[in-house]
SEMAR-636521 format. One line per field, with one value per residue: x, y, z of N, C-alpha, C in turn; residue in three letters. Coordinates in steps of 0.02 Angstrom, whole numbers, plus 32768, in hexadecimal, padded with zeros to 4 digits. Each point is the difference from the previous one (the first is absolute). Layout:
% residues N
n.u	(X,...)
n.v	(Y,...)
n.w	(Z,...)
ca.u	(X,...)
ca.v	(Y,...)
ca.w	(Z,...)
c.u	(X,...)
c.v	(Y,...)
c.w	(Z,...)
type	(ALA,...)
This chain:
% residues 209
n.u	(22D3,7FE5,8003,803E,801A,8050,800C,8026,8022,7FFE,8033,801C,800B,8039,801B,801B,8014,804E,8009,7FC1,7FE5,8034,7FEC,7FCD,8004,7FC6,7FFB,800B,802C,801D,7FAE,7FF9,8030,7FF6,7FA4,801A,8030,7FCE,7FC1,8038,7FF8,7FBF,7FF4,8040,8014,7FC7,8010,8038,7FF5,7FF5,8039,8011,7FC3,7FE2,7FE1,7FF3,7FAF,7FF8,7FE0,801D,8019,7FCE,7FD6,8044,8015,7FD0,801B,802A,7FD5,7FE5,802F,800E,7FD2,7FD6,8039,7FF3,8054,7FD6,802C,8019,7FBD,7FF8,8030,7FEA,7FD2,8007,8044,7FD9,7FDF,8024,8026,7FE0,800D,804C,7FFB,7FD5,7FD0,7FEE,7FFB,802B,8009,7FF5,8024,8023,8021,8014,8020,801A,7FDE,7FF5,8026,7FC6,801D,7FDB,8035,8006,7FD0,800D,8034,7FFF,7FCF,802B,802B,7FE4,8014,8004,7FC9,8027,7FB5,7FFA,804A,7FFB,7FBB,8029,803E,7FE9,8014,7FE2,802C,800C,803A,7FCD,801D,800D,7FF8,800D,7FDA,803E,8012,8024,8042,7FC7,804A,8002,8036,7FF4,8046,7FE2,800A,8018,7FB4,8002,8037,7FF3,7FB4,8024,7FEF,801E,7FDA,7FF6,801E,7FF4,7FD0,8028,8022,801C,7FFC,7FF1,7FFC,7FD5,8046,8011,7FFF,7FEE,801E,7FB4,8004,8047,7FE3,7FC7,8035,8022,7FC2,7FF5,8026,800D,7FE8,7FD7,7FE4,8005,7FEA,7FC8,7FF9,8005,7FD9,7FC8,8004,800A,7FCD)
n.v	(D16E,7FE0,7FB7,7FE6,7FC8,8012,7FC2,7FD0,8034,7FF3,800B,8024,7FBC,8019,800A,7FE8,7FB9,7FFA,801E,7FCC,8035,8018,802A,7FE1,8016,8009,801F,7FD7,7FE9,8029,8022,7FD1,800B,8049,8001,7FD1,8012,8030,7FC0,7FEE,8032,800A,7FBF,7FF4,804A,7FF7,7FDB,800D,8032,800B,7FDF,8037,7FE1,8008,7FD5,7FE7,7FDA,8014,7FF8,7FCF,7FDD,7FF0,7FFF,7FD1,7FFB,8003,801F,7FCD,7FC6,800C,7FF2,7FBD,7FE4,801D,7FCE,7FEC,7FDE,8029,8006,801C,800E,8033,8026,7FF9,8020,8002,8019,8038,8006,7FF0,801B,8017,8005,801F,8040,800E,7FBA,802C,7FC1,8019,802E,8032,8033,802A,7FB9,7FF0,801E,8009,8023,7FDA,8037,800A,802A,8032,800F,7FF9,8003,8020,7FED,801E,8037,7FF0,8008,8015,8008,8046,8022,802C,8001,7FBE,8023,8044,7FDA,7FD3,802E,804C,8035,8031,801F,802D,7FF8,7FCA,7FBE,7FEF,7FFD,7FD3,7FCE,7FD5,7FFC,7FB8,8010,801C,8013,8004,7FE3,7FD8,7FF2,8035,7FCC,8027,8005,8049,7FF1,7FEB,800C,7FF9,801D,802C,7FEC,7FBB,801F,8040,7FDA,8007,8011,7FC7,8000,8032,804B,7FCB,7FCF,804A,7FF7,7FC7,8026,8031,8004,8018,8021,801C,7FF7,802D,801A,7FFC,8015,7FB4,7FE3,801B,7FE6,7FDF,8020,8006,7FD9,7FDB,8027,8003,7FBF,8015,8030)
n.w	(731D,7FD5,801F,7FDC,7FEC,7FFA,7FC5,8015,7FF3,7FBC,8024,7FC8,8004,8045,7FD0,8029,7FD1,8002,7FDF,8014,8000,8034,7FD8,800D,7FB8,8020,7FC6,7FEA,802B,7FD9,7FFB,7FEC,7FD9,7FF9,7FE0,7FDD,7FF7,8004,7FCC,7FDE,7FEF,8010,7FC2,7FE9,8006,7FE3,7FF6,8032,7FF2,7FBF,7FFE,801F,7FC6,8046,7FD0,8034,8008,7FC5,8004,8029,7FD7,7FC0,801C,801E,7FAF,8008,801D,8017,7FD1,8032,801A,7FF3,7FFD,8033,8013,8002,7FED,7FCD,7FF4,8032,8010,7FB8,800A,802F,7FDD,7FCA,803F,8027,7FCB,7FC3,8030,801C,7FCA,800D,802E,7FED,8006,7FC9,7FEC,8038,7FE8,7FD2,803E,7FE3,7FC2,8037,7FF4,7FD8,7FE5,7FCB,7FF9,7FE8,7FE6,7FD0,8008,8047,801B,7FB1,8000,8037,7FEF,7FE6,8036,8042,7FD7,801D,800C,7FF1,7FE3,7FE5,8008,7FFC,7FC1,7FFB,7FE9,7FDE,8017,800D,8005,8034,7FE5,7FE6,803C,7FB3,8028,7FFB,8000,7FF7,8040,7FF3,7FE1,7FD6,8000,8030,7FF1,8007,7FB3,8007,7FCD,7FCC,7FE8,800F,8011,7FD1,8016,8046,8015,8001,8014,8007,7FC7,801B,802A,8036,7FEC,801A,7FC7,8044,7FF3,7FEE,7FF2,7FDE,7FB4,7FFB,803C,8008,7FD8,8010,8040,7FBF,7FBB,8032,800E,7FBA,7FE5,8009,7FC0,8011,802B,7FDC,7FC5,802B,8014,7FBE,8004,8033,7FFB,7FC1,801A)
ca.u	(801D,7FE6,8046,7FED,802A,8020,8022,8053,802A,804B,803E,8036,803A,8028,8053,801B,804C,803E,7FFF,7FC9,7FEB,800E,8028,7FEF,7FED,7FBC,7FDD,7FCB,7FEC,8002,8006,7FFC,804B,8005,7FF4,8006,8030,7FF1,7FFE,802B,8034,7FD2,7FE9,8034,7FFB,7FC0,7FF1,8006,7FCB,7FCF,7FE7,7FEA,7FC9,7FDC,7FB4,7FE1,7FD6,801A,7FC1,800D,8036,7FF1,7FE5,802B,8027,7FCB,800B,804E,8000,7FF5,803A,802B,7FE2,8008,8043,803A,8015,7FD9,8022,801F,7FE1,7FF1,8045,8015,7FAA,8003,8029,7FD9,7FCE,8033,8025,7FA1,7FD0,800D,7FFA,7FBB,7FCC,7FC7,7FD2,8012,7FCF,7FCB,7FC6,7FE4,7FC4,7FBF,7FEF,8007,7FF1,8034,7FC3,7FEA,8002,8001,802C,7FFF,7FBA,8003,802C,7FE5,7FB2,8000,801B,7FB3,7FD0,7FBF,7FFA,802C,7FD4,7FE2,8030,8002,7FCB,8010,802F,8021,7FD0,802E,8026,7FF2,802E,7FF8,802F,7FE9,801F,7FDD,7FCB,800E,804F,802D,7FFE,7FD9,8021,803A,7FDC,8024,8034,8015,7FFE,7FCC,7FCD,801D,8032,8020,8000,7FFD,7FEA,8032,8008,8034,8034,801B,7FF8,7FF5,8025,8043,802F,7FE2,8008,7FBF,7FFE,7FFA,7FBE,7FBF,801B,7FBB,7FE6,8031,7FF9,7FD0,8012,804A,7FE5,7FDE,8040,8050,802E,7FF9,8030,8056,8028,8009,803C,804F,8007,800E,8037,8022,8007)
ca.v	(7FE4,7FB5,7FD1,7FAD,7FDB,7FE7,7FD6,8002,801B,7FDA,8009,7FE3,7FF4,802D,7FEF,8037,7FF9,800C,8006,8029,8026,8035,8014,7FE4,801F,7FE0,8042,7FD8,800B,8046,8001,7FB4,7FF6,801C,7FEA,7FBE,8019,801D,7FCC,7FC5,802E,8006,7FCC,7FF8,8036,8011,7FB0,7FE5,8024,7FCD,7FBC,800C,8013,7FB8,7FEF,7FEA,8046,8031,8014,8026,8036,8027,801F,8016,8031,8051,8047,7FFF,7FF7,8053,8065,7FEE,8026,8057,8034,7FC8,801A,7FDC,7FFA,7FB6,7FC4,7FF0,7FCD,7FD0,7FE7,7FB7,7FC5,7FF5,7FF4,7FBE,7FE2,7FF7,7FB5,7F9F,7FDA,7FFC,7FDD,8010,7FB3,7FD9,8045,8029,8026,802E,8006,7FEE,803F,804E,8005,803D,8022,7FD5,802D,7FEB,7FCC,7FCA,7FEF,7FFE,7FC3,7FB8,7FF8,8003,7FB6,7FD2,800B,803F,8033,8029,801A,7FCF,7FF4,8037,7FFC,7FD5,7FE3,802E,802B,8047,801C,8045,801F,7FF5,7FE3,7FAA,7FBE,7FC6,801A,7FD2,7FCF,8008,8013,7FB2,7FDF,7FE5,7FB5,7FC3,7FFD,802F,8013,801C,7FCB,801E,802D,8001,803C,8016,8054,801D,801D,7FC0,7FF4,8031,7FFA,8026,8035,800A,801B,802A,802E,8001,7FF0,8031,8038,7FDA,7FD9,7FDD,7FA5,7FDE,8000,7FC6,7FBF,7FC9,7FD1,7FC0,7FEF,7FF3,8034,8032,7FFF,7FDF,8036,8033,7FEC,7FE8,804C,802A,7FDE,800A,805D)
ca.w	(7FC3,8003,7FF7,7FFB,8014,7FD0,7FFC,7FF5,7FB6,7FFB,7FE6,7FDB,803D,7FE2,8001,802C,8029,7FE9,7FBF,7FFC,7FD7,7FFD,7FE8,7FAE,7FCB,7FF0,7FE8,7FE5,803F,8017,804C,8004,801C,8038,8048,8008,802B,803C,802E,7FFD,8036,8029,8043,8014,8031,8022,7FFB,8040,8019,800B,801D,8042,800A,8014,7FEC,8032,8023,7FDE,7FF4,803C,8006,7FEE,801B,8033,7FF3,7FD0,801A,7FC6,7FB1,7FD2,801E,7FBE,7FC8,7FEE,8003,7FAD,7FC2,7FBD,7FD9,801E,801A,7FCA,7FE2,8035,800B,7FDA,8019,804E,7FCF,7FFC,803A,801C,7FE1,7FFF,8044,7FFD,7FDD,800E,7FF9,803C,801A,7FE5,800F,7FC2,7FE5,802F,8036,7FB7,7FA3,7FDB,7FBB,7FC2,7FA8,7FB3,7FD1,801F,7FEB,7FAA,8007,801F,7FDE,7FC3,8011,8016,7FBB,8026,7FF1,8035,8033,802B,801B,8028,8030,801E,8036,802A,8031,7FF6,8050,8012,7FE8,7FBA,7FD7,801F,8030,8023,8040,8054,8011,7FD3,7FAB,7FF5,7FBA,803D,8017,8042,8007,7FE9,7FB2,7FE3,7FC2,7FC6,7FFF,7FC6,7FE7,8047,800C,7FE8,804F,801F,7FF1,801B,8037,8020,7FCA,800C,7FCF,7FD6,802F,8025,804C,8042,7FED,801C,803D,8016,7FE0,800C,803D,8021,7FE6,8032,8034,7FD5,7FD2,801A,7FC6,8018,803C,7FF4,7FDE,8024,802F,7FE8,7FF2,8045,7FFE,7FD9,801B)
c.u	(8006,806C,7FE2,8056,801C,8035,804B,800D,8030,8046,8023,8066,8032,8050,8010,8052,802B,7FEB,7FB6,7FE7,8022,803F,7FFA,7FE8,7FAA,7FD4,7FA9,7FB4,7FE4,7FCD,7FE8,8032,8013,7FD5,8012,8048,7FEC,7FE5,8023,803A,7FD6,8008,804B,8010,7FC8,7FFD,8000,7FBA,7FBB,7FF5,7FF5,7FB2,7FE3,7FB7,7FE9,7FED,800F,7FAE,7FF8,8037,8002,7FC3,801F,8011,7FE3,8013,804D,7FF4,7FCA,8022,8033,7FDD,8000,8048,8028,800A,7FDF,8039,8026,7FD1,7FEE,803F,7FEA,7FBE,8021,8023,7FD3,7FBE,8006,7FFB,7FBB,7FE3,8027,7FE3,7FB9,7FE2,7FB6,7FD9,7FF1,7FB7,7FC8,7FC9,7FEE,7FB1,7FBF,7FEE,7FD9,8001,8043,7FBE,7FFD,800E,7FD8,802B,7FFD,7FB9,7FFE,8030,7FDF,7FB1,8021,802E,7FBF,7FD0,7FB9,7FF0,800B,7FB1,800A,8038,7FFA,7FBD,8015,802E,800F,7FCD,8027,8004,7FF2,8031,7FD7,802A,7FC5,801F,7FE0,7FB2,7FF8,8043,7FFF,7FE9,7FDF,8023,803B,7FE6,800E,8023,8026,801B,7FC7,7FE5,801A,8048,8027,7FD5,7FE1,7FE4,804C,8012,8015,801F,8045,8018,8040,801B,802F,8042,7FCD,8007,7FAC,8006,801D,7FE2,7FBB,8003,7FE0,7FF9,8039,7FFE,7FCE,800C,802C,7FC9,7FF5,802D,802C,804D,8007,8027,804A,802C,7FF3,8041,803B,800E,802C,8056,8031,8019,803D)
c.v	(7FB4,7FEB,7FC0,7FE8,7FE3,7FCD,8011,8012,7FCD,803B,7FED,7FF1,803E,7FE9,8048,7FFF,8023,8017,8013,801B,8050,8018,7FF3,803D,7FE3,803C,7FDB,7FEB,804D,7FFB,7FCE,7FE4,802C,7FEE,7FB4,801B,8024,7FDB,7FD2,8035,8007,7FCC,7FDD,8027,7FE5,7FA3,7FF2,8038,7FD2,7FC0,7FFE,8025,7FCB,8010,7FF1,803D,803B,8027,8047,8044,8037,802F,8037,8047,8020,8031,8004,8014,8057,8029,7FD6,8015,8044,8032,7FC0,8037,7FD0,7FEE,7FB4,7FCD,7FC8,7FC8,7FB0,7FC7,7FBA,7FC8,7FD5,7FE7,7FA9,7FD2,8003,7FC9,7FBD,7FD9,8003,7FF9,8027,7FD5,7FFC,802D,8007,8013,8028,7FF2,7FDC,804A,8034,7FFC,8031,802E,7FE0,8037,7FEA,7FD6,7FB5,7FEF,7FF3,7FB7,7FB5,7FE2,7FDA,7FB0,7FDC,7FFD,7FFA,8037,8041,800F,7FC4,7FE1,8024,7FEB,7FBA,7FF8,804E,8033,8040,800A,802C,8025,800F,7FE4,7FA3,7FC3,7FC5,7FFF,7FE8,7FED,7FCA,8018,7FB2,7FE8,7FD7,7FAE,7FDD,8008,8059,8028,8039,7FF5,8033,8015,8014,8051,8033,8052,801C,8015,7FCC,7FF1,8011,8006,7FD0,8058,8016,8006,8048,8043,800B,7FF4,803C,803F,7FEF,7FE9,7FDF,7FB7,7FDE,7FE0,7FBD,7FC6,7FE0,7FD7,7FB5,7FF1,7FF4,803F,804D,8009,7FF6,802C,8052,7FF2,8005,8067,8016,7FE3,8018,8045,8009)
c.w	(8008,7FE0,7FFC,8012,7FC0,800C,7FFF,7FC8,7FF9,7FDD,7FD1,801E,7FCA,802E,8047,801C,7FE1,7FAC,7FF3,7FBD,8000,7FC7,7FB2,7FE7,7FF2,800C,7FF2,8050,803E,8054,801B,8040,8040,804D,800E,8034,803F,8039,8024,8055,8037,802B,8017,803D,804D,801B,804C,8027,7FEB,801B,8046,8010,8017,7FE5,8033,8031,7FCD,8013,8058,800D,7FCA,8027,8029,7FDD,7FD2,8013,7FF4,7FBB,7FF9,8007,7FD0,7FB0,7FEE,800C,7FC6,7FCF,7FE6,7FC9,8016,800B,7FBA,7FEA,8040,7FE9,7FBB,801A,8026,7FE0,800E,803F,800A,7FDB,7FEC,8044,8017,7FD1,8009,7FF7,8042,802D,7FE1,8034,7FDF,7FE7,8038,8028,7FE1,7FCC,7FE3,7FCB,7FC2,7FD9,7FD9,7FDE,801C,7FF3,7FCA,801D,8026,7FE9,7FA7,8020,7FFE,7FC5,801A,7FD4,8047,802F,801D,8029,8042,8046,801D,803A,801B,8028,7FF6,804D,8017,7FCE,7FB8,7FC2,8002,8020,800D,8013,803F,7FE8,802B,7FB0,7FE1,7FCE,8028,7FFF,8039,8025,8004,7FBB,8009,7FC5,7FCE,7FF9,7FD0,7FD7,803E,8005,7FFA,805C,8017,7FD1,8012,8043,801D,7FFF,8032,7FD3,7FC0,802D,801D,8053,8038,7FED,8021,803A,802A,7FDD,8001,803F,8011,7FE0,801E,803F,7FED,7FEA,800B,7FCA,801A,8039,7FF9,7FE8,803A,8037,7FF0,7FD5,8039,801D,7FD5,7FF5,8029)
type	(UNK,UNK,UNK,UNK,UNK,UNK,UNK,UNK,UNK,UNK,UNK,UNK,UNK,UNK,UNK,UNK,UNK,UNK,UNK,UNK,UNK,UNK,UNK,UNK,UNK,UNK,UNK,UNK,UNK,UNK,UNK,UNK,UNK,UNK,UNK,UNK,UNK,UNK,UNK,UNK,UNK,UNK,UNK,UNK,UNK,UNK,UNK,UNK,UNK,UNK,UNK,UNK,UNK,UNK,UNK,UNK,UNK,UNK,UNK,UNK,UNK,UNK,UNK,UNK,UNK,UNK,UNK,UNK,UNK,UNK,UNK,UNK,UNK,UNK,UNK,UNK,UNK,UNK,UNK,UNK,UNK,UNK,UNK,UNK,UNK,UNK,UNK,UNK,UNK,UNK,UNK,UNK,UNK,UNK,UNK,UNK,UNK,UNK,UNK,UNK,UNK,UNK,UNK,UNK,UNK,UNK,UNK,UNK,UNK,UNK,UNK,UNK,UNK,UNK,UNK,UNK,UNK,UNK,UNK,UNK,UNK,UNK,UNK,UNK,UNK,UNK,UNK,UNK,UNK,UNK,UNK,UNK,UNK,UNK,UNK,UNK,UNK,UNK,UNK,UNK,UNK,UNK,UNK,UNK,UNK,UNK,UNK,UNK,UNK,UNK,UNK,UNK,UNK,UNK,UNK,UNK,UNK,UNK,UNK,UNK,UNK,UNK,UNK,UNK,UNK,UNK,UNK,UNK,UNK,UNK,UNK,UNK,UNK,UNK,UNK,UNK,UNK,UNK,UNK,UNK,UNK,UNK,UNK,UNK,UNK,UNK,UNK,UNK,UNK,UNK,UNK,UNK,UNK,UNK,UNK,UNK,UNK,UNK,UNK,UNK,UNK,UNK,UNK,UNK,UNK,UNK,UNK,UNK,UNK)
């Protein structure tokens, strides 16, 4: 399964002191409001654990701990890990610059879809054959990917030329705020080697169990 590399989310700032937001009557907000609270309780609770994640050599020590992050994966409460994944989501990308990185898109393709192909051939104002015969290749899976890496849309600077209408697969990516990350544990496994994000939120989990 082909990945690419996603930019910093931006947050909307939220009131957490004395008075706050608790207790207010805001129906209007409904589950908006609730996971904005589950987060806001996550990373308060969870905050001194994370900051005790050293980034450095992460790449080693992920290696180190493939055989931890799979006996965590396949015995997790799914339920709990779901409530912990938007704080740890968050907390992963204020503190990592994927500008800073993008092995992803130098390493690995994400899948091209119909819909994605119909989108980006109509950006490049292409025709989807002369898109497909340009920039993709079909896989053993029979999915279209790339026909080399790096992603020939990756620039310089790491921007990406299209991101604004991206494959639905680096948008997604790294899907650490998704239950792909222990339904899909295999591609979870092999995205913490490359993936600082990855790595970060597996740690600040096993930490948090």
């Amino acid at each position: 399964m082909g990945i690419i590399a996603v930019d910093n989310r931006e947050t909307a700032p939220v009131r957490t002191g004395t008075g706050g937001l608790k207790g207010r009557n805001i129906p209007a907000m409904g589950n908006a409001y609730r996971k904005m609270t589950v987060v806001i309780r996550f990373i308060l609770k969870n905050i001194n654990n994370m900051s005790d994640i050293n980034l450095e050599n992460w790449q080693a020590k992920s290696d180190e701990h493939q055989k931890k992050y799979k006996q965590f994966l396949e015995k997790a409460n799914k339920n709990k890990v779901l409530k912990q994944l938007p704080g740890l989501h968050e907390e992963a990308f204020e503190k990592i610059n994927c500008l800073n990185c993008a092995a992803c898109c130098k390493t690995y393709s994400p899948r091209f879809k119909p819909p994605d192909i119909k989108r980006i051939s109509k950006h490049l104002k292409m025709r989807e054959t002369d898109f497909i015969e340009t920039y993709l290749r079909m896989d053993e899976e029979g999915d279209y990917v790339v026909q080399r890496t790096p992603c020939p849309f990756l620039g310089d600077d790491n921007y990406c030329g299209i991101y604004d209408v991206r494959p639905s697969d680096c948008e997604r990516f790294p899907y650490t705020d998704e239950d792909v990350l222990f339904k899909k544990y295999n591609i979870t496994l092999k995205n913490s080697t490359f993936c600082p994000i990855v790595f970060y939120v597996l740690e600040n989990l096993i930490a948090a169990v």
